[in-house]
C-alpha positions as CSV (number, residue, x, y, z in Angstrom):
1,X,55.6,-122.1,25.0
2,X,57.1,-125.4,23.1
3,X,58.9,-125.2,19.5
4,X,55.5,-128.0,19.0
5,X,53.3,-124.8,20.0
6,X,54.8,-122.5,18.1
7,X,54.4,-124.5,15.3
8,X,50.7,-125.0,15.5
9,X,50.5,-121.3,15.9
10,X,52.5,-120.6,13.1
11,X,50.5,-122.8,10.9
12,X,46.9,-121.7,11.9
13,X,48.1,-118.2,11.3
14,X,49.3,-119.4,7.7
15,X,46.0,-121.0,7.2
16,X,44.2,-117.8,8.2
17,X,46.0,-115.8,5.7
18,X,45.3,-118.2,2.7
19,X,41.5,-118.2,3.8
20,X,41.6,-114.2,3.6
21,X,43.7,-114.5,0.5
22,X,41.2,-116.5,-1.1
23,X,37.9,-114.6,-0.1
24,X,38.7,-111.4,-1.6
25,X,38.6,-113.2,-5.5
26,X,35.4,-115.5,-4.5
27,X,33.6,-112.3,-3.6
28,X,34.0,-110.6,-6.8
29,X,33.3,-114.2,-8.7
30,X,30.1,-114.6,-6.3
31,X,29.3,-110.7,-7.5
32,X,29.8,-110.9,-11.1
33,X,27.9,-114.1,-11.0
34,X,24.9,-112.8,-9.2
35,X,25.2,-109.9,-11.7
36,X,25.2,-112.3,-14.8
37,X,21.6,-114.0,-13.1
38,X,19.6,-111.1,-11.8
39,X,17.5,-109.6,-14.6
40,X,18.4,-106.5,-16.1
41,X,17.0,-103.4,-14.9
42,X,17.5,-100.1,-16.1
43,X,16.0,-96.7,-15.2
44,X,14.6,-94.9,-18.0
45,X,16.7,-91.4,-17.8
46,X,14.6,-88.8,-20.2
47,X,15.8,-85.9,-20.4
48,X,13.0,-84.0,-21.2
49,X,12.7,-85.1,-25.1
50,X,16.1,-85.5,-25.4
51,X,18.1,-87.2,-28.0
52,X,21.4,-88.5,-26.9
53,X,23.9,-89.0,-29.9
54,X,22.3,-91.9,-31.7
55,X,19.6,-92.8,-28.7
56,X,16.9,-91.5,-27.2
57,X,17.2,-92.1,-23.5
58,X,14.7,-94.5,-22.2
59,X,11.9,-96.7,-23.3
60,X,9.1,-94.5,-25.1
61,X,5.3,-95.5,-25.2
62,X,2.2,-94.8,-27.2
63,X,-0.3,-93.1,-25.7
64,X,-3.2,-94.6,-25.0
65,X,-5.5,-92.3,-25.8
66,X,-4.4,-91.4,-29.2
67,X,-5.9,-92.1,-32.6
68,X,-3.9,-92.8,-36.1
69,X,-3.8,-89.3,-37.1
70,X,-5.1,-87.4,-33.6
71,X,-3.0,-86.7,-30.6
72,X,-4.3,-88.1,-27.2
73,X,-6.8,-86.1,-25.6
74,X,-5.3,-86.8,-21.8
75,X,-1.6,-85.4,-22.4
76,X,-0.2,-88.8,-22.7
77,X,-0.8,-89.8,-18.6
78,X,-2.1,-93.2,-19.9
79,X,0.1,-95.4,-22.1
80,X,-0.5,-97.8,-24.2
81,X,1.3,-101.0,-23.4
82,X,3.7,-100.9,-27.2
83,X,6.3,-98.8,-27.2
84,X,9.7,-98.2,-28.4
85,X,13.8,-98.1,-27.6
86,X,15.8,-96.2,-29.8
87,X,19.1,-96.9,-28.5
88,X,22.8,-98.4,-29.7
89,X,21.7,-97.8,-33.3
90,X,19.1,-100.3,-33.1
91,X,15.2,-99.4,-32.7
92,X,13.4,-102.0,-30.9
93,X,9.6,-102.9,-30.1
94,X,9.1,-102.8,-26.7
95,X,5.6,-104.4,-24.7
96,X,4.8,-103.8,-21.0
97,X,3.9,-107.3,-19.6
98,X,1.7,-107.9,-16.7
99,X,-0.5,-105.0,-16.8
100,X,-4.1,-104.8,-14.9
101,X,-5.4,-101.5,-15.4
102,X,-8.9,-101.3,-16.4
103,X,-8.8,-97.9,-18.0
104,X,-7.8,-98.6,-21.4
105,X,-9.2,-97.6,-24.3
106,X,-12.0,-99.8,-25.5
107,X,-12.8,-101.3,-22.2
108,X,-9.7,-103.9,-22.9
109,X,-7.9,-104.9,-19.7
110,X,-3.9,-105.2,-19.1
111,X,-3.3,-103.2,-22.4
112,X,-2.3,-100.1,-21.2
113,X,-1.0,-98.8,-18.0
114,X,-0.1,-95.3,-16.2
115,X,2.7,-93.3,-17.0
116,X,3.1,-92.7,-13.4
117,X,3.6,-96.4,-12.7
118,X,6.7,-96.8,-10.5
119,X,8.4,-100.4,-12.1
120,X,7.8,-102.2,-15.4
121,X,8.9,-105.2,-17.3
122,X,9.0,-105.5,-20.9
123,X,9.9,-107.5,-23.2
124,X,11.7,-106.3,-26.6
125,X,11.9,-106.9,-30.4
126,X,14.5,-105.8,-32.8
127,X,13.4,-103.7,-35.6
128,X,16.2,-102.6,-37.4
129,X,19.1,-100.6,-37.8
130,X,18.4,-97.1,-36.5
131,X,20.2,-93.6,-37.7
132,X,19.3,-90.4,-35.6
133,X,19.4,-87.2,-37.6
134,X,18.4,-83.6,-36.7
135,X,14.3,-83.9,-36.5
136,X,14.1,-87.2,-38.1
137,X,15.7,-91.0,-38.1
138,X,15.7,-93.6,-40.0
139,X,15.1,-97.1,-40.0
140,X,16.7,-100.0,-42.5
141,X,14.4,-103.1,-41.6
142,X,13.8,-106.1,-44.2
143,X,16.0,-104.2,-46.6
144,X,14.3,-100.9,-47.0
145,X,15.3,-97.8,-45.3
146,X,12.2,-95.9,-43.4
147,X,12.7,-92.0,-42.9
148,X,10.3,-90.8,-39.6
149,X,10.1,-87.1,-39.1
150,X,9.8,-85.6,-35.4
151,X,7.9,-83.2,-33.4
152,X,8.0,-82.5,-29.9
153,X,4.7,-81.3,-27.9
154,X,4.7,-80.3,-24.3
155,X,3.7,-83.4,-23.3
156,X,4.6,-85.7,-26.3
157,X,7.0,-86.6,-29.2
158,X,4.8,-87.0,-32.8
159,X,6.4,-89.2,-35.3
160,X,5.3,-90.0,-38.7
161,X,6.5,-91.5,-41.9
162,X,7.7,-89.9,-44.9
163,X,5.7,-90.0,-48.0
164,X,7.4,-92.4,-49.7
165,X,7.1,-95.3,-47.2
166,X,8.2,-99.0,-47.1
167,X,5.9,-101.6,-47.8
168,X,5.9,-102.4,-43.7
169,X,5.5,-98.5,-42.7
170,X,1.6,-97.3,-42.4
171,X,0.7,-94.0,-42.7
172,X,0.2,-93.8,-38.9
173,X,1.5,-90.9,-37.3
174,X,2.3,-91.7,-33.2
175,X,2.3,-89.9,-30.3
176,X,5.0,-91.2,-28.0
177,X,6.5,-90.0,-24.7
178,X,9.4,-91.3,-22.3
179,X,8.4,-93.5,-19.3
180,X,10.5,-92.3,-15.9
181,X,10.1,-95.5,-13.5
182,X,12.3,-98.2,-13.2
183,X,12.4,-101.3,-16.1
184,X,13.0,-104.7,-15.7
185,X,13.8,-106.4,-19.6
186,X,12.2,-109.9,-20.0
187,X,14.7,-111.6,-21.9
């Protein structure tokens, strides 16, 4: 073999190296990237009824089958398609999109769904500043701090508003209860 030969070889093997060099950084860019674009996804992780420090894990829906001051006759297994997050001391609305069931309440189609439905997307609102406390939270939304007292059922979580409410709180108690399948946010 030639100096000329061992030259080339020399310099391919040089090239080689910088090509290896160089992948390991556009792999991670390519990943974080890919990251930044897919949607995000979350799996709702109830603990029972838990509450985590100032969150309730998950995404918590209505039930269908409940009535403004009477708990749902089914055990919550249909929900309606309005919920809540209560999560990173913010509550937020919360709508299941793209529903088809049939069942709802009122014969209305697409506006409620099964709690055993594997995958979800929503879309969310914010609602104000949330603060968890020991059987109740409140909520500071267009200036006016809400108190909601808790209750947890076997199958449910009933929430309803102090006496002295805000002029956007109703006298509406809810039955709520955590959704377990995977969720796909709509932003």
């Amino acid at each position: 073999m030639n100096d000329n030969d061992m030259n080339n070889q020399f310099s391919i093997y040089k090239i080689n190296q910088k090509i290896c060099a160089l992948m390991a950084p556009a792999f991670m860019i390519a990943t974080i990237f890919i990251t930044v674009l897919m949607p995000s996804t979350a799996t709702a992780n109830a603990n029972g009824f838990a509450v985590d420090g100032e969150e309730w894990p998950g995404f918590w829906f209505t039930c269908e089958f409940a009535q403004r001051q009477r708990p749902p006759d089914d055990e919550c297994k249909m929900f309606d398609d309005e919920g809540f997050q209560l999560a990173e001391g913010r509550l937020r609305y919360i709508r299941m999109i793209g529903s088809t069931e049939t069942a709802c309440r009122g014969d209305k189609k697409g506006q409620c769904f099964s709690s055993g439905t594997p995958a979800i997307r929503i879309s969310r609102t914010d609602r104000g500043k949330l603060t968890l406390g020991k059987k109740h939270f409140k909520v500071r939304y267009f200036g006016c701090k809400q108190v909601f007292y808790y209750e947890d059922k076997s199958k449910y979580r009933e929430i309803w508003p102090d006496k002295k409410r805000c002029f956007w709180a109703s006298k509406r108690r809810f039955y709520i209860a955590p959704y377990k399948g995977q969720v796909s946010i709509v932003k």
